[in-house]
C-alpha positions in Angstrom: -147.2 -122.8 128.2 -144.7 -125.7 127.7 -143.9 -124.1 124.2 -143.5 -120.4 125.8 -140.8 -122.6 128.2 -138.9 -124.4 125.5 -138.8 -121.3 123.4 -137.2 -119.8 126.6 -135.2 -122.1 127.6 -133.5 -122.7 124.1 -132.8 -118.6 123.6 -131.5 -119.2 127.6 -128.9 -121.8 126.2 -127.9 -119.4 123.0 -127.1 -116.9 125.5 -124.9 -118.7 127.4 -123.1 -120.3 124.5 -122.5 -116.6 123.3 -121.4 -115.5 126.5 -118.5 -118.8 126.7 -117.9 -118.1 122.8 -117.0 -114.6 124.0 -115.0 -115.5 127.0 -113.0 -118.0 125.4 -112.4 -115.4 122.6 -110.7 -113.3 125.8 -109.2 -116.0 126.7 -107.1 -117.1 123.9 -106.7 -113.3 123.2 -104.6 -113.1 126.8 -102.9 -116.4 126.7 -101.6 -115.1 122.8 -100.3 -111.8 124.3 -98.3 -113.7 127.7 -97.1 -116.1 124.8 -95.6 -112.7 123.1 -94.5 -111.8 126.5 -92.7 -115.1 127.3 -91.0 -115.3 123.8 -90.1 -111.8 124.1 -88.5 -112.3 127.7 -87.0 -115.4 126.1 -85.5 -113.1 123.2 -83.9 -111.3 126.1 -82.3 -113.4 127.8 -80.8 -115.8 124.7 -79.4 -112.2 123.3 -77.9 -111.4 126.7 -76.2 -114.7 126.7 -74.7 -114.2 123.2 -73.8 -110.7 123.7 -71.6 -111.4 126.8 -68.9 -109.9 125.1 -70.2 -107.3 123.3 -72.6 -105.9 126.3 -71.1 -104.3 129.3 -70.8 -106.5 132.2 -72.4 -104.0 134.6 -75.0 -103.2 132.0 -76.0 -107.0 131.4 -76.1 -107.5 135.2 -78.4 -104.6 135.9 -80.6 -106.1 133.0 -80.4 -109.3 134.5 -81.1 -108.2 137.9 -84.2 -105.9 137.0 -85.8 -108.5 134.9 -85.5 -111.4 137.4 -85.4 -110.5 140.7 -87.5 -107.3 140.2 -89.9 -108.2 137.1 -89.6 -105.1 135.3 -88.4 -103.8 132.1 -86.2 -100.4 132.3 -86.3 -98.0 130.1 -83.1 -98.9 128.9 -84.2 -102.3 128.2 -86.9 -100.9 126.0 -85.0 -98.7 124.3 -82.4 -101.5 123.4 -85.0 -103.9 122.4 -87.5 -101.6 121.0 -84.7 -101.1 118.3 -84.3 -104.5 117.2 -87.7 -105.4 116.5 -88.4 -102.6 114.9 -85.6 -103.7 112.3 -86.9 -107.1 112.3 -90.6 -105.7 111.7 -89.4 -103.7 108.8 -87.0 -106.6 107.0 -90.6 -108.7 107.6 -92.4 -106.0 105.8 -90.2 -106.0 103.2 -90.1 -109.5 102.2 -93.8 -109.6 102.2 -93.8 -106.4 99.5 -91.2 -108.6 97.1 -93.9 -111.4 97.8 -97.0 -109.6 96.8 -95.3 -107.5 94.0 -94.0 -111.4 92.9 -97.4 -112.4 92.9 -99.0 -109.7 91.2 -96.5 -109.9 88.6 -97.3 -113.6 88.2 -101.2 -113.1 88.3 -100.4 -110.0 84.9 -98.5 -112.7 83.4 -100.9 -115.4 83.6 -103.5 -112.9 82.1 -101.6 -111.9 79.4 -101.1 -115.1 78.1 -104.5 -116.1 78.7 -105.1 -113.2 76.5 -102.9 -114.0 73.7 
């Protein structure tokens, strides 16, 4: 009987170490994507700063106003923003490309003169 209890007990504590393995997986999952939130609201607001003089006053303002006061993002804000990191995603894809076509090339290389 005390064995069929230990047995039990010890696939009790697995469990429960799976289940807080799997909730801190969540966890850190959320607290990643309201980090990407905050840096992204953070993005906003430095590039509203420097663009005082090439954004429309009443356009800044309204962005302003609808992201503090009322927490949401406009569709206008979107669009805007949507734009740029879409440009930055693709500049990051390209470097990575020249990277790995770098790499390859220096992986024939080393082959070739391990061949010669």
């Amino acid at each position: 009987m005390k064995v069929f209890q230990k047995v039990k007990e010890f696939f009790m504590k697995r469990a429960d170490e799976n289940k807080q393995k799997v909730e801190m997986a969540k966890m850190k999952e959320y607290y990643k994507k309201l980090q990407g939130g905050a840096l992204l609201l953070q993005y906003i607001y430095k590039d509203m700063e420097n663009a005082k003089k090439k954004m429309n006053h009443a356009e800044r303002r309204r962005f302003e106003t609808e992201l503090t006061h009322k927490g949401k993002f406009s569709k206008e804000i979107i669009g805007r923003y949507l734009g740029q990191v879409n440009e930055v995603l693709t500049n990051i894809a390209e470097v990575e490309a020249e990277i790995k076509e770098k790499t390859i090339a220096k992986l024939i290389e080393r082959k070739l003169k391990k061949i010669k």
